[in-house]
C-alpha positions in Angstrom: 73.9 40.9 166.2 74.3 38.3 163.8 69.9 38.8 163.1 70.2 42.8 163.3 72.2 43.4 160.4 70.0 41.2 158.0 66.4 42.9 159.3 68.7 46.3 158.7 69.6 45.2 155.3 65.7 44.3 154.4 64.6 47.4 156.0 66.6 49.5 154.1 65.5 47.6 150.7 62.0 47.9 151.8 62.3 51.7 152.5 64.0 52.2 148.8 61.2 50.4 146.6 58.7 52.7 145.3 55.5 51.8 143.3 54.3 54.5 140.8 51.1 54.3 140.2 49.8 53.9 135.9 48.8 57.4 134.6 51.4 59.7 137.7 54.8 60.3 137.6 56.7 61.1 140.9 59.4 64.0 141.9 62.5 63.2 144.1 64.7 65.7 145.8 68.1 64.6 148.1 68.4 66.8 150.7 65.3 69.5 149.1 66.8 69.4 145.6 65.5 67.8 142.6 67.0 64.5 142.6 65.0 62.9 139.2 61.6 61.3 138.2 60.2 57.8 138.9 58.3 56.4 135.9 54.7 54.4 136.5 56.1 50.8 137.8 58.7 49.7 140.6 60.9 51.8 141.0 64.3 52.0 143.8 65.3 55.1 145.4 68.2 56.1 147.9 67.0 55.1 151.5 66.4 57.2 153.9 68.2 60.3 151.8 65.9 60.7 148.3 61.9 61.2 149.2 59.5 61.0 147.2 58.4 65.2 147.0 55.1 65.0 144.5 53.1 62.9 142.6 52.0 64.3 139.6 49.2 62.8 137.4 49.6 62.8 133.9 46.1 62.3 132.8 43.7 64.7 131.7 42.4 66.7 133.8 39.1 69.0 134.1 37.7 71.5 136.3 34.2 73.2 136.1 34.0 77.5 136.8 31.8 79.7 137.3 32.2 83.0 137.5 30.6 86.7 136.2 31.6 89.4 133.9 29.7 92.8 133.5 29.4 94.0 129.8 30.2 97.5 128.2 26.7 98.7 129.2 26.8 97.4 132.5 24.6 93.8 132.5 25.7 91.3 134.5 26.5 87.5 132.6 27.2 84.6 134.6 29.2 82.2 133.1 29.4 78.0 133.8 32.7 76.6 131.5 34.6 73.4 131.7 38.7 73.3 131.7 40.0 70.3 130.5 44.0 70.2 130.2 47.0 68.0 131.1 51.0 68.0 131.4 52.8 69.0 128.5 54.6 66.0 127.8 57.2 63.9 129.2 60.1 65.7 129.8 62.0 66.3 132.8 62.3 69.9 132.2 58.3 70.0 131.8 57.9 67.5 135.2 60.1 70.0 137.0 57.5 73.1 136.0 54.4 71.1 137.1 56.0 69.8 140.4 57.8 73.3 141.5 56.0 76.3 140.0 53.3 76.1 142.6 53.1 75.3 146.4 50.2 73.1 146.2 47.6 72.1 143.5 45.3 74.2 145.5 47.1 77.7 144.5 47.6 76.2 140.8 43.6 75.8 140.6 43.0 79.1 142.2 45.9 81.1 139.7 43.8 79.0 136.4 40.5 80.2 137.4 41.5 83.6 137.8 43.0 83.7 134.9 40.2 82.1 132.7 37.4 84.5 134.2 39.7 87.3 134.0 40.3 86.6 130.7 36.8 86.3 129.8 36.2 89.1 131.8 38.4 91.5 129.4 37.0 90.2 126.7 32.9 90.9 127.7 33.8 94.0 128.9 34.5 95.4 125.3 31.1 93.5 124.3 27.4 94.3 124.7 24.8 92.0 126.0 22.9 91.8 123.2 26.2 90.4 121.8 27.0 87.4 124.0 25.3 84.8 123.3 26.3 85.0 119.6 29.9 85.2 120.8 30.0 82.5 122.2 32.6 81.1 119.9 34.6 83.7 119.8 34.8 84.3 123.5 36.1 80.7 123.8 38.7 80.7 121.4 40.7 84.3 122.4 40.5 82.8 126.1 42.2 79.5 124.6 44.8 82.0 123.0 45.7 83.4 126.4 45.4 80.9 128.6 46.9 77.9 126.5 50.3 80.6 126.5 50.4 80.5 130.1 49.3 76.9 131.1 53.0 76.2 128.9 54.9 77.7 131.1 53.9 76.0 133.9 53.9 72.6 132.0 50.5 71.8 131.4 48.2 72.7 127.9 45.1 73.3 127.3 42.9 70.2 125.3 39.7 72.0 125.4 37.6 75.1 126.8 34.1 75.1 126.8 31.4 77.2 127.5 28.9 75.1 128.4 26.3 78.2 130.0 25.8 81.8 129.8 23.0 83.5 131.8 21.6 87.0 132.3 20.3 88.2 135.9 16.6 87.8 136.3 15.7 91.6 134.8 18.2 91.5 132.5 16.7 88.5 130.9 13.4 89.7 131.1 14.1 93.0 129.6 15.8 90.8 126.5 12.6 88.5 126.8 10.4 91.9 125.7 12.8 93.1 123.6 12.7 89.6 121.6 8.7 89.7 121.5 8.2 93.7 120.2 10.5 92.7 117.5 8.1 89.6 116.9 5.0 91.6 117.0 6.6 94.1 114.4 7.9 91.6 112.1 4.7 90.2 112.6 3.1 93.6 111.5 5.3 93.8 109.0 4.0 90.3 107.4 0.9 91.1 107.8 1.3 94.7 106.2 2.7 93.3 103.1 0.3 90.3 102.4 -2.5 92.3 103.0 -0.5 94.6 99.8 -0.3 91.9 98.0 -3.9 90.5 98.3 -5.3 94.6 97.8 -2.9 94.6 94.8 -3.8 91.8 93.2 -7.5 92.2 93.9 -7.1 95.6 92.1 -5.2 93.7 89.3 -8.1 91.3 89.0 -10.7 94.1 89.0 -8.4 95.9 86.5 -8.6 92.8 84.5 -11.9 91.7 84.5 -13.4 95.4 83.8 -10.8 95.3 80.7 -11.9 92.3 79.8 -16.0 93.2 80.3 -15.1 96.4 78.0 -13.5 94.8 75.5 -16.2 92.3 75.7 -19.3 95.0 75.4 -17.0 96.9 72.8 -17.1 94.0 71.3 -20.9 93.1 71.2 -21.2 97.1 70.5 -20.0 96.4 67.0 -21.8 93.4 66.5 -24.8 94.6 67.3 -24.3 97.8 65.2 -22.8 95.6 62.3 -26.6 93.4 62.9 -28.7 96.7 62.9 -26.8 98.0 59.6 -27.4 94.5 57.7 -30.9 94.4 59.2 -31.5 98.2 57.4 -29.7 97.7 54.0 -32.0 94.4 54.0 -35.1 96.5 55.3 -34.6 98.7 52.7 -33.7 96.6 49.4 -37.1 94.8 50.9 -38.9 98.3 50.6 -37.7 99.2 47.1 -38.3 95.7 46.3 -42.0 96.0 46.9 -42.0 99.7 46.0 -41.0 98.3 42.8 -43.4 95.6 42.6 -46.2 97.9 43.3 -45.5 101.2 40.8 -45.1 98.3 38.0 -48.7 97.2 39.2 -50.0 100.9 39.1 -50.7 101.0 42.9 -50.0 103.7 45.4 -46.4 102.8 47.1 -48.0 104.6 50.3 -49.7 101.5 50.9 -46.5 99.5 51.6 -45.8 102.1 54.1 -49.1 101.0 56.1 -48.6 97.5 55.7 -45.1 98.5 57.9 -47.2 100.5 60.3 -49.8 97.9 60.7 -47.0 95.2 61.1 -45.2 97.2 63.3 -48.2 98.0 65.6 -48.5 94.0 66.0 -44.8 93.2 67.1 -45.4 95.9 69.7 -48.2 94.2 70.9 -46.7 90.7 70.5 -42.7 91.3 72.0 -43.7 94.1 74.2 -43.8 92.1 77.6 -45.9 94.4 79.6 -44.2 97.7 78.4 -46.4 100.5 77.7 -45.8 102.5 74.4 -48.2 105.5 73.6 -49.2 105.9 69.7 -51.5 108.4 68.4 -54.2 106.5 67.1 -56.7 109.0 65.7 -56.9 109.9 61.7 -55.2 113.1 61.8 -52.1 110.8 63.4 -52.0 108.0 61.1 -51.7 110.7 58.2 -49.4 112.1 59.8 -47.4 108.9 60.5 -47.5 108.3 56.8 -46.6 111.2 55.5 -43.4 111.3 57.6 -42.7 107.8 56.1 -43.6 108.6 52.4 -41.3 111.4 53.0 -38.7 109.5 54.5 -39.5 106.7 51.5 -39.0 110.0 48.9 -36.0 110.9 50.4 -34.1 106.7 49.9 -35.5 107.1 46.5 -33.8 110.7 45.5 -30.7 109.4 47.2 -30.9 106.5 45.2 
């Protein structure tokens, strides 16, 4: 007797220390009712009556799910997000939710994936596919909004949603993979409608310029040359009366002026004419006639004059 009581006495201390691991927390009940919560650390309890009901980890926590939602018009989108959340806080109110709300972890995971895809779910359904995947954003944070509510009231928050994938099925994708490339090709049209615009436009701007440029130019020589040709006559002629001048005051017949301009005429033709052929009527009855069109050509300066 006397060795009984004494391995009673260590029994019983040995049955009430509990060790809480760094990072958990764990739930006591007396008799199936909450009796309080053990801190990380040793830790005594009431032999035999208090058990230890749940450890709970206070860490963060993630979970990875997948899941598919069907748009407005009826395309299929698989989803792959990560969940990343922990308790609350610290409170024994908040350890109470976490250890009692749920049977097991199992039927919390189960209730937080439905609710994520079924929030998700809601949300794609007022959404077309052509939509998703540049709503990706916004999909995320109205799940947050939803979720984040309800994870408080079973002491845990959400740190962090993430959408990490969003598919299409395999005809869905390639349908999208068409669309993308006819709206390629006719933005590539497109392009290549307006340079070849531009590059007709300013060809036409060019020809436009240079023809304005080759008028003004030959407009320009038109008036030169006719400027030339007038100087070249007034000089012609003061030459003429001149000579016609010279010759009355030496008592000879002015007519013979007009053959010396024949005659020297004749000779640049021959001279300048590179291979052209000009037809003049050599016989007498011409060359009188020749010089009587230019004596009365010379008649009519000298009347004018």
């Amino acid at each position: 007797m006397e060795l009984v009581l004494p391995i009673l006495v260590l029994f019983l201390l040995l049955l009430s220390i509990v060790t809480v691991g760094q990072g958990t927390v764990a739930v006591t009940t007396i008799f199936g009712k909450y009796s309080r919560t053990l801190r990380p650390g040793l830790n005594f309890r009431i032999p035999v009556i208090e058990r230890i009901f749940k450890r709970i980890s206070i860490q963060n926590r993630a979970v990875e799910l997948n899941f598919q939602a069907v748009t407005v018009d009826q395309a299929n989108v698989h989803f792959t997000s990560l969940l990343l959340f922990s308790v609350l806080d610290g409170r024994e109110e908040t350890i109470q939710n976490v250890a009692f709300k749920f049977v097991s972890d199992r039927d919390f995971m189960a209730t937080l994936s439905r609710t994520v895809e079924g929030s998700i779910r809601a949300y794609v359904a007022t959404k077309r596919q052509a939509e998703i995947l540049g709503l990706r954003r916004e999909i995320t944070e109205a799940v947050k909004i939803n979720v984040d509510h309800m994870l408080e009231e079973w002491g845990f928050h959400l740190l962090d949603l993430q959408i990490n994938d969003i598919t299409f099925d395999d005809e869905v994708l390639r349908s999208m993979s068409k669309v993308v490339a006819s709206n390629n090709l006719k933005a590539a049209a497109e392009n290549e409608g307006q340079a070849l615009l531009i590059t007709k436009t300013k060809a036409a701007e060019a020809e436009g310029n240079s023809i304005k440029i080759s008028a003004e130019a030959e407009r320009e020589a038109a008036k030169m040359r006719g400027q030339a040709v007038a100087l070249f006559r007034e000089e012609v002629a003061k030459g003429v009366g001149h000579a016609a001048k010279e010759m009355r005051d030496a008592q000879l017949d002015a007519s013979f002026i007009l053959f010396s301009m024949w005659t020297e005429a004749i000779k640049n033709f021959t001279e300048h004419g590179q291979g052209n052929i000009i037809f003049l009527d050599g016989s007498v009855d011409g060359m009188q006639k020749t010089l009587k069109e230019l004596m009365a050509m010379n008649q009519i300066k000298i009347m004018e004059k």
